[in-house]
N, C-alpha and C positions, 0 to 999 in steps of 0.2 A: 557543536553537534558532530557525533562520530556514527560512522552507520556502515554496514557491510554490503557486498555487491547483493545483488537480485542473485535466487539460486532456484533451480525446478526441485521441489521435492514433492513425489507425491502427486503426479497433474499437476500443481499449483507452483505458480512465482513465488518467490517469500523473500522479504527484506526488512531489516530489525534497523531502526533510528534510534538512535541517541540521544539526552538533551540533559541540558543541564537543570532546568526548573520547569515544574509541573505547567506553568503558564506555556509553554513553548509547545509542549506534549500539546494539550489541550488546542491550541492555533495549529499547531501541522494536524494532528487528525479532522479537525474540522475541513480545514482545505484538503485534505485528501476526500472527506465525506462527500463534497462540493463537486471536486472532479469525478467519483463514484454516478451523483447524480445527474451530471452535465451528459457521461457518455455512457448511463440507463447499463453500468456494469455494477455488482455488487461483492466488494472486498470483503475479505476478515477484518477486521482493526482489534487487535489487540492495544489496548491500554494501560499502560503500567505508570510508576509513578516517575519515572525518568528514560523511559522508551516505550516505544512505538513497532508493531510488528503488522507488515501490512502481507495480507494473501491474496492471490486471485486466482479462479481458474475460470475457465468457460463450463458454467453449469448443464449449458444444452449440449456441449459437441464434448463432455465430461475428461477433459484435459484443457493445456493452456491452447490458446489461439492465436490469430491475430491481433482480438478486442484485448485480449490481457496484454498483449505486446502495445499495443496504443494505450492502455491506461497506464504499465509502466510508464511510461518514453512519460505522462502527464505527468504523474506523480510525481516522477525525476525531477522536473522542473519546477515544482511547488519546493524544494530545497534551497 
């Protein structure tokens, strides 16, 4: 798996994963879904057939936050 740093575009975090078979795609977005639910934040998930593009911003404070910064650091870890 290859994947680029986290970048601000836009308000929003953005980070594109790489993989090499659709089963993997499918297993990291679930687990990112998981972490989404755990901390009541709501990502983009882009799904494609060999990458993964995940967004965040804070919908209430309409830029990135703190909460985006602790789902990254999560996300991070789901790698």
């Amino acid at each position: 798996m290859a994947f680029l740093d986290w970048t601000e575009v836009n308000n929003k975090l953005e980070k594109t994963y790489k993989f090499d078979t659709y089963n993997d795609v499918v297993s990291f977005s679930n687990q990112v879904m998981q972490v989404a639910i755990e901390q009541d934040h709501h990502p983009e998930i882009h799904v494609h057939y060999n990458f993964v593009k995940v967004c965040i911003t804070d919908y209430e404070q309409g830029t990135v936050s703190e909460k985006c910064h602790r789902f990254v650091t999560a996300v991070n870890q789901v790698v």
